[in-house]
PDB file of N, CA, C and O in Angstrom:
ATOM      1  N   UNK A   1       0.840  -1.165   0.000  1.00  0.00           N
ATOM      2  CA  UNK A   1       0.000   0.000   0.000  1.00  0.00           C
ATOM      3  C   UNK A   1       0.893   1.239   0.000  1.00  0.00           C
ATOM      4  O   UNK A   1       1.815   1.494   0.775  1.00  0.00           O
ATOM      5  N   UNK A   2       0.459   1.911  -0.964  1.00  0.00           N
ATOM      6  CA  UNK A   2       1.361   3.042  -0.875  1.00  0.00           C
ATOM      7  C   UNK A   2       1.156   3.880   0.342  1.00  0.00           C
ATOM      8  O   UNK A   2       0.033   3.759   0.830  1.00  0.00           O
ATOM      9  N   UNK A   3       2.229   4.969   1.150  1.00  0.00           N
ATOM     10  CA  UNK A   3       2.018   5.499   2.608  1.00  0.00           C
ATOM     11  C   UNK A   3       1.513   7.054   1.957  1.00  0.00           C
ATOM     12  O   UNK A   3       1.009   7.876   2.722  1.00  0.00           O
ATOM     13  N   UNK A   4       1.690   7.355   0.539  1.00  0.00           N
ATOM     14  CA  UNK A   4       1.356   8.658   0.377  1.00  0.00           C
ATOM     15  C   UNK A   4      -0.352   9.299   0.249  1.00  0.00           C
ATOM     16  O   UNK A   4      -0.607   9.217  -0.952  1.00  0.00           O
ATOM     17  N   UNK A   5      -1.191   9.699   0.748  1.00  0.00           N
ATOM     18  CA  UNK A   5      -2.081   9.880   0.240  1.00  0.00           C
ATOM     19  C   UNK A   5      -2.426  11.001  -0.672  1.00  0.00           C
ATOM     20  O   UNK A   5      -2.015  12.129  -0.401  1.00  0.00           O
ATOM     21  N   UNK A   6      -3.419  10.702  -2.132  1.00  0.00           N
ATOM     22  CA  UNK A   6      -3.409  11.685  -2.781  1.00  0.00           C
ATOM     23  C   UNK A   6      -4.208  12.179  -2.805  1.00  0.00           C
ATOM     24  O   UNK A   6      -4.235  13.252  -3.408  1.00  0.00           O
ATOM     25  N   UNK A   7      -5.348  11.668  -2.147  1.00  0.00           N
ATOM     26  CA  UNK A   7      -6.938  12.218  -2.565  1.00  0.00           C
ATOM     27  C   UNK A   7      -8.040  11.493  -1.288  1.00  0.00           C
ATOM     28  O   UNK A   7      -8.436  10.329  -1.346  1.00  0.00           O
ATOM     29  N   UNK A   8      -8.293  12.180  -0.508  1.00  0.00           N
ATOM     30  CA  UNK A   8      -9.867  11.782   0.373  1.00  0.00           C
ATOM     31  C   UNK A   8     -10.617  12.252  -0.232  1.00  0.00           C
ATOM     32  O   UNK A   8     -10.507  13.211  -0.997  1.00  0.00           O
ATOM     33  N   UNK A   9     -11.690  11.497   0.090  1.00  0.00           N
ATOM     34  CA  UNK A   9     -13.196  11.816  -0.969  1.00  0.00           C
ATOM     35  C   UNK A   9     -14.560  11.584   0.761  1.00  0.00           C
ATOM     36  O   UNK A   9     -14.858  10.567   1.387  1.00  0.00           O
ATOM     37  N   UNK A  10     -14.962  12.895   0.919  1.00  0.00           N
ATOM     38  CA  UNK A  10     -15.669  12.800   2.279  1.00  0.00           C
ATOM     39  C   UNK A  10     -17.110  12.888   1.603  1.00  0.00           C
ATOM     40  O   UNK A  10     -17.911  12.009   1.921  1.00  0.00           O
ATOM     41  N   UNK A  11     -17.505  13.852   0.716  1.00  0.00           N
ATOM     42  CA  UNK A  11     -19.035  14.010   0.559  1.00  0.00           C
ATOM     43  C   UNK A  11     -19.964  13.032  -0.157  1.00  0.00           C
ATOM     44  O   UNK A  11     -19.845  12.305  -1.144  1.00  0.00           O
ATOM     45  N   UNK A  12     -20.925  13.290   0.708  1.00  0.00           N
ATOM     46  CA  UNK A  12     -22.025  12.021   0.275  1.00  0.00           C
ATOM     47  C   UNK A  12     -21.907  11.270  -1.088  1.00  0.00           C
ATOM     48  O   UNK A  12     -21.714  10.059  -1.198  1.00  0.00           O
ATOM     49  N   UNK A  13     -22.083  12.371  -2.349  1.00  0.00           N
ATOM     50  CA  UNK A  13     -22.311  12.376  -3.383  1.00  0.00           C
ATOM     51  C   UNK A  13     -21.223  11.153  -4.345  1.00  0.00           C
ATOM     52  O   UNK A  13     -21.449  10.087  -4.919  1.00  0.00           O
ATOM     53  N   UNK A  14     -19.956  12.037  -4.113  1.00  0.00           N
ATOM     54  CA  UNK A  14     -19.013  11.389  -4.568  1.00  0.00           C
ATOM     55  C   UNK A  14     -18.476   9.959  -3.941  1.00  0.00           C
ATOM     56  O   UNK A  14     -17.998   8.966  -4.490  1.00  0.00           O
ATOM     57  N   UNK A  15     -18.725  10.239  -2.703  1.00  0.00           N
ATOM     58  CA  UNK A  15     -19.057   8.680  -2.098  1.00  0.00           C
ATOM     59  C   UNK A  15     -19.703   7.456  -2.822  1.00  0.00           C
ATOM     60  O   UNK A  15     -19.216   6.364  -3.116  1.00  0.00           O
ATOM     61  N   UNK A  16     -21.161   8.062  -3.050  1.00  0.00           N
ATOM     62  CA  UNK A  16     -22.125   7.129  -3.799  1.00  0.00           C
ATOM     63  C   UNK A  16     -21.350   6.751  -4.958  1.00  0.00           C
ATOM     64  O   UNK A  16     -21.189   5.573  -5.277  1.00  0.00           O
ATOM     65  N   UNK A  17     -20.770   7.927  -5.721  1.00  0.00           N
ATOM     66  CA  UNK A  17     -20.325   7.661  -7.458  1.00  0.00           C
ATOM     67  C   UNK A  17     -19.062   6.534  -7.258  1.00  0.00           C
ATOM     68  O   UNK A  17     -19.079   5.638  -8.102  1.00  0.00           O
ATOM     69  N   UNK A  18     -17.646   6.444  -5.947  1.00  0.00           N
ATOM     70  CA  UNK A  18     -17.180   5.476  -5.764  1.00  0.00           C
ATOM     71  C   UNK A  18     -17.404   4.067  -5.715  1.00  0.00           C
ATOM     72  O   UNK A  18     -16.836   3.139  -6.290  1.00  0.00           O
ATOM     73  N   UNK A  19     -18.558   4.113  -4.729  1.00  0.00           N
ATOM     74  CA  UNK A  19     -19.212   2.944  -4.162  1.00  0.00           C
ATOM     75  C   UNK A  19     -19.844   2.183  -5.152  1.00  0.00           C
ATOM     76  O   UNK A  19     -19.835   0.952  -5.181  1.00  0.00           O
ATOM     77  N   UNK A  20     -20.539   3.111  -6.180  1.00  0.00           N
ATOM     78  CA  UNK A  20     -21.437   2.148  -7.257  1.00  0.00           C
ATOM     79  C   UNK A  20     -19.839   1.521  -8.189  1.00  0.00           C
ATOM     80  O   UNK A  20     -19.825   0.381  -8.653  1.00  0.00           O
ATOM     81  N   UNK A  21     -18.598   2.485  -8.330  1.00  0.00           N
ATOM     82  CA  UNK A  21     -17.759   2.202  -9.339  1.00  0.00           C
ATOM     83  C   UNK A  21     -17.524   0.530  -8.633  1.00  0.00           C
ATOM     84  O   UNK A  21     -17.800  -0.563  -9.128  1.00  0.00           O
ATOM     85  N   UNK A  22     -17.033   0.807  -7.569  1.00  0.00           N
ATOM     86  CA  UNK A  22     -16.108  -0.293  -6.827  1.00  0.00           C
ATOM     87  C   UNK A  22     -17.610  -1.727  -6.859  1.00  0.00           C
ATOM     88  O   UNK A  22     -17.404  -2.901  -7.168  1.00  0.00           O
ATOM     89  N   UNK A  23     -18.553  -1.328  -6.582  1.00  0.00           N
ATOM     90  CA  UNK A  23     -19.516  -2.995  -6.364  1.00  0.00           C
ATOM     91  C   UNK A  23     -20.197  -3.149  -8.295  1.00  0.00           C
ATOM     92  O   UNK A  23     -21.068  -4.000  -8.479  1.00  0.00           O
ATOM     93  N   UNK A  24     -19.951  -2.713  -8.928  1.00  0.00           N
ATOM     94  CA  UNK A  24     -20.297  -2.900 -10.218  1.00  0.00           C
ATOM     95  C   UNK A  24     -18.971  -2.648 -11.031  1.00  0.00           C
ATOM     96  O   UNK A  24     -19.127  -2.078 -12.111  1.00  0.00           O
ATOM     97  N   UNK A  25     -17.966  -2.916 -10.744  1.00  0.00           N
ATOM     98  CA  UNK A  25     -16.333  -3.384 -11.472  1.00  0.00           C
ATOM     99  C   UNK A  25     -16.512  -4.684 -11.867  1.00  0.00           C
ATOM    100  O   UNK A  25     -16.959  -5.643 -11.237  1.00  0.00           O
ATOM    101  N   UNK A  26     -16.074  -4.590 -13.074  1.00  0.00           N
ATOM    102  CA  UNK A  26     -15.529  -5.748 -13.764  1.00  0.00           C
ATOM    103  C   UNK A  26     -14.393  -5.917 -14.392  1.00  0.00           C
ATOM    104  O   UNK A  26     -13.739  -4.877 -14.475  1.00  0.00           O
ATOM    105  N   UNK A  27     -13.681  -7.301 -15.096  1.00  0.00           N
ATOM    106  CA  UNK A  27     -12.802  -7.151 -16.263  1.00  0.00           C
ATOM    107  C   UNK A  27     -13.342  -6.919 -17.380  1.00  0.00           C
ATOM    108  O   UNK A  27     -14.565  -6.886 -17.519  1.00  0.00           O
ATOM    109  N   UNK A  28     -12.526  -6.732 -18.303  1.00  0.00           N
ATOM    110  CA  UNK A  28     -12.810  -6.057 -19.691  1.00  0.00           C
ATOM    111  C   UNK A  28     -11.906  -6.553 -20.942  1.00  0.00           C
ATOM    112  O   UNK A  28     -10.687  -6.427 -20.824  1.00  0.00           O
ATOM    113  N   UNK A  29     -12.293  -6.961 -21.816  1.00  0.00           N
ATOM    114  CA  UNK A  29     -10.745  -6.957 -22.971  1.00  0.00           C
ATOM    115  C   UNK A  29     -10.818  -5.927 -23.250  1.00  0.00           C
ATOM    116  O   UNK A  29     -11.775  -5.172 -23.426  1.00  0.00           O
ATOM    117  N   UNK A  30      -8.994  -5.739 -23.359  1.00  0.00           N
ATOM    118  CA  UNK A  30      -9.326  -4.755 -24.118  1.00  0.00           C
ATOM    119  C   UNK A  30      -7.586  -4.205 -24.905  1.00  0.00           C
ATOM    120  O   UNK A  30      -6.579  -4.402 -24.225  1.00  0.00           O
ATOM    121  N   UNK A  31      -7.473  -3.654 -26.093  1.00  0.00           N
ATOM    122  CA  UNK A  31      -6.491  -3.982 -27.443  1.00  0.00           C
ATOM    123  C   UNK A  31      -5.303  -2.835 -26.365  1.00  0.00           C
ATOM    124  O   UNK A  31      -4.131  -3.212 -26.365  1.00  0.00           O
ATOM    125  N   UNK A  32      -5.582  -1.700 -25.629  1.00  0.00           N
ATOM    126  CA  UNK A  32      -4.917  -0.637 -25.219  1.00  0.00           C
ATOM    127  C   UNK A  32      -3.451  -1.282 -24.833  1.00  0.00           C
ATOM    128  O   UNK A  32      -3.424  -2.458 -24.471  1.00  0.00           O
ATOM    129  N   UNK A  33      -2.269  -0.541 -24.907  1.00  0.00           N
ATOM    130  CA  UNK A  33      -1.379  -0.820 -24.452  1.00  0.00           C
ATOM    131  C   UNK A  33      -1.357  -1.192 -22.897  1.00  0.00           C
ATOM    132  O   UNK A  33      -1.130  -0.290 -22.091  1.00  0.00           O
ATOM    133  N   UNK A  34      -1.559  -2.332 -22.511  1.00  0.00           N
ATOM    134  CA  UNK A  34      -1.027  -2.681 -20.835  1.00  0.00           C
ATOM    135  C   UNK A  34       0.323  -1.806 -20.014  1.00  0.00           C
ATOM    136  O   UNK A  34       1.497  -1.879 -20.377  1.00  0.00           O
ATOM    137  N   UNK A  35      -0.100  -1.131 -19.047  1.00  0.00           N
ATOM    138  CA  UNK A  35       0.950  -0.878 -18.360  1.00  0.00           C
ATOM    139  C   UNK A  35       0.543  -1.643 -16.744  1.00  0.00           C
ATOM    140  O   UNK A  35      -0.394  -2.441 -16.716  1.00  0.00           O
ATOM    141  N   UNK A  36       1.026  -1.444 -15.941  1.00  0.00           N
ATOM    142  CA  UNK A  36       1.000  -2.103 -14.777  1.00  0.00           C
ATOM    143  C   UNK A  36       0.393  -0.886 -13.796  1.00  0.00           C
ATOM    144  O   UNK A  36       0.794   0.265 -13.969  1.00  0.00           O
ATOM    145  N   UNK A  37      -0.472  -1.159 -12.887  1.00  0.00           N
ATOM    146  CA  UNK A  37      -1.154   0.039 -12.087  1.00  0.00           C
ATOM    147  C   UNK A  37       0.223   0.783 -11.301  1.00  0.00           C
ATOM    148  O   UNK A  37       1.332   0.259 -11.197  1.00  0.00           O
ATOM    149  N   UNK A  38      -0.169   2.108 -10.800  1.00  0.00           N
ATOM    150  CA  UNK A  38       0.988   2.553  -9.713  1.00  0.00           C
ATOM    151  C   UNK A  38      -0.323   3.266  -8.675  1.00  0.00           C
ATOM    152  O   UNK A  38      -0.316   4.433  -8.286  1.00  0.00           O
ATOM    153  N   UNK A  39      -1.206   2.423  -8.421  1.00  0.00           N
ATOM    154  CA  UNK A  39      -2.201   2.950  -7.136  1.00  0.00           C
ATOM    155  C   UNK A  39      -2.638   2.451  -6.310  1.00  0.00           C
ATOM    156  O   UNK A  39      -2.164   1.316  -6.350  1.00  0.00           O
ATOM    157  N   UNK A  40      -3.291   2.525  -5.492  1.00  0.00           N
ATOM    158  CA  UNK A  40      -3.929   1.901  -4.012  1.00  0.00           C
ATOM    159  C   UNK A  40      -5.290   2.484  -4.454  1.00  0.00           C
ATOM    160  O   UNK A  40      -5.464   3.201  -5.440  1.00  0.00           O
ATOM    161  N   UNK A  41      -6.280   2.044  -3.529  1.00  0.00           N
ATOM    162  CA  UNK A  41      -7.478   2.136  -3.248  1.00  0.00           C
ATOM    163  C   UNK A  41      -7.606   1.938  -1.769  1.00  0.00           C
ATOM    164  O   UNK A  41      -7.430   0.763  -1.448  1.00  0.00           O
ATOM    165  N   UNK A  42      -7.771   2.459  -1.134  1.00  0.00           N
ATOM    166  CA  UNK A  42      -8.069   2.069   0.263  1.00  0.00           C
ATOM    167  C   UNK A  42      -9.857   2.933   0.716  1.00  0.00           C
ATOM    168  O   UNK A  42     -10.195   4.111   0.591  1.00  0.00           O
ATOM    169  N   UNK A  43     -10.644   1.725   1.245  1.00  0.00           N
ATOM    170  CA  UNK A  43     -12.080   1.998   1.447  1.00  0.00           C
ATOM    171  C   UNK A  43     -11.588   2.358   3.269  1.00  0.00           C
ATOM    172  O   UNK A  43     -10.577   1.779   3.666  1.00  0.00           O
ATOM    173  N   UNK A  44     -12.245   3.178   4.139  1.00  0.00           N
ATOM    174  CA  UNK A  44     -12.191   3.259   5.172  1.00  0.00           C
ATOM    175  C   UNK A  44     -13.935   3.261   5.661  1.00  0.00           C
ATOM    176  O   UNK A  44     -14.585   4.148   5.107  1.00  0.00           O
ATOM    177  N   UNK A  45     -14.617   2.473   6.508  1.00  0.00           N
ATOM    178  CA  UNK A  45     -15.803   2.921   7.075  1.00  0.00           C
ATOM    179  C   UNK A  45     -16.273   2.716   8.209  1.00  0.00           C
ATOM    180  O   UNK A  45     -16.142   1.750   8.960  1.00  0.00           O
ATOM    181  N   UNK A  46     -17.261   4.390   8.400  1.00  0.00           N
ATOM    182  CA  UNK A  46     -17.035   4.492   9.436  1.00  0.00           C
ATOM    183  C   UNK A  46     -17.580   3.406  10.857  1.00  0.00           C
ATOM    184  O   UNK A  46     -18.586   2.750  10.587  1.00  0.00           O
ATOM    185  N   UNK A  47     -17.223   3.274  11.736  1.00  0.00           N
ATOM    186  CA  UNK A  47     -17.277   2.050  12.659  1.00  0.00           C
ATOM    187  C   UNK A  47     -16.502   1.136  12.622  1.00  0.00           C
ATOM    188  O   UNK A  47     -16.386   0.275  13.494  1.00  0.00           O
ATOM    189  N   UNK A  48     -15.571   1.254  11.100  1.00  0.00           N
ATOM    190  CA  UNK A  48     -15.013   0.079  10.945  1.00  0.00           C
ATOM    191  C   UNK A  48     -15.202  -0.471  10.116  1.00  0.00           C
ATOM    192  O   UNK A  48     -14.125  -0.868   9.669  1.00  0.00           O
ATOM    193  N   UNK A  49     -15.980  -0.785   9.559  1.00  0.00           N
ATOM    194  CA  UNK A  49     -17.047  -1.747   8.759  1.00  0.00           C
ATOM    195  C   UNK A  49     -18.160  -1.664   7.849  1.00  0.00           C
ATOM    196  O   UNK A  49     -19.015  -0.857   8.217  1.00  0.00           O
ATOM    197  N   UNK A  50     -18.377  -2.210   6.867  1.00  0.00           N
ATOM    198  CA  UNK A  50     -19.144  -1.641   5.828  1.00  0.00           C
ATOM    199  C   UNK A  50     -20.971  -2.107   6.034  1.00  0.00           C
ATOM    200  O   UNK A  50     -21.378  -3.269   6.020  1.00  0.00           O
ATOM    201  N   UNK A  51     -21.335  -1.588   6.109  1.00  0.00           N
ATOM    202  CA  UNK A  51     -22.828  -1.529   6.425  1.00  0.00           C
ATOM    203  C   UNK A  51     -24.011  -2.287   5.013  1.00  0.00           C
ATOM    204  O   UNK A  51     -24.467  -1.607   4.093  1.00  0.00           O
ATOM    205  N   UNK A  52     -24.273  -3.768   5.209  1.00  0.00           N
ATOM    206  CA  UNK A  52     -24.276  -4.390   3.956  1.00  0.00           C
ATOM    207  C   UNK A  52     -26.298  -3.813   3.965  1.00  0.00           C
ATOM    208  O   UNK A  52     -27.189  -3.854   4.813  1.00  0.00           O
ATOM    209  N   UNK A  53     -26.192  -3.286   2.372  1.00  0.00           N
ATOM    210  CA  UNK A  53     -28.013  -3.131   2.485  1.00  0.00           C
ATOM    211  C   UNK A  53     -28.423  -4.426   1.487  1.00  0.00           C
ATOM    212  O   UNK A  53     -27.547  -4.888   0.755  1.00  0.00           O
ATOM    213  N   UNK A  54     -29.649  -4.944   1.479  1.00  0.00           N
ATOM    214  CA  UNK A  54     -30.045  -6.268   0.550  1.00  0.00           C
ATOM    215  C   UNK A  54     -30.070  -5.086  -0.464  1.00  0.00           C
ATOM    216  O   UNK A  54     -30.172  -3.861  -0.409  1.00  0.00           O
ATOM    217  N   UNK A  55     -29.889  -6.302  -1.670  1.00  0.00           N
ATOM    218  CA  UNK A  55     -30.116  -5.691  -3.255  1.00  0.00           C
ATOM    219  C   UNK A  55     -31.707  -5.839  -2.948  1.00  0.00           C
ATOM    220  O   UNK A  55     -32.487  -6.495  -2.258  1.00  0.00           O
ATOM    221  N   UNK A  56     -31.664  -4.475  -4.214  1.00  0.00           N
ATOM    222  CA  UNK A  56     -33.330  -4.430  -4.315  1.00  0.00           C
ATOM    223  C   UNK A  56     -33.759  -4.794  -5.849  1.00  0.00           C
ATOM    224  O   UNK A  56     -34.948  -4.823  -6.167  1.00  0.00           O
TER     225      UNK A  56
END
């Protein structure tokens, strides 16, 4: 994990737009030149723990 941080994301909104990215990710083909990632993702929530709602 990288120790640098580059970016917190606190408001609701942009929260939601993460949250849908990260539980509706997939793989993909795809022709683009491959390079290798240079990032982290780290989820933090609050209590600890992620608060599961049923699909609707």
């Amino acid at each position: 994990m990288n120790q640098v941080l580059f970016l917190s994301i606190n408001d609701r909104q942009s929260i939601k737009v993460f949250e849908k990215a990260i539980k509706t990710a997939s793989n993909q083909k795809s022709d683009v030149n491959k390079t290798k990632h240079d990032y982290d993702v780290m989820v933090v929530y609050e209590g600890g723990f992620p608060i599961l709602k049923p699909r609707s």
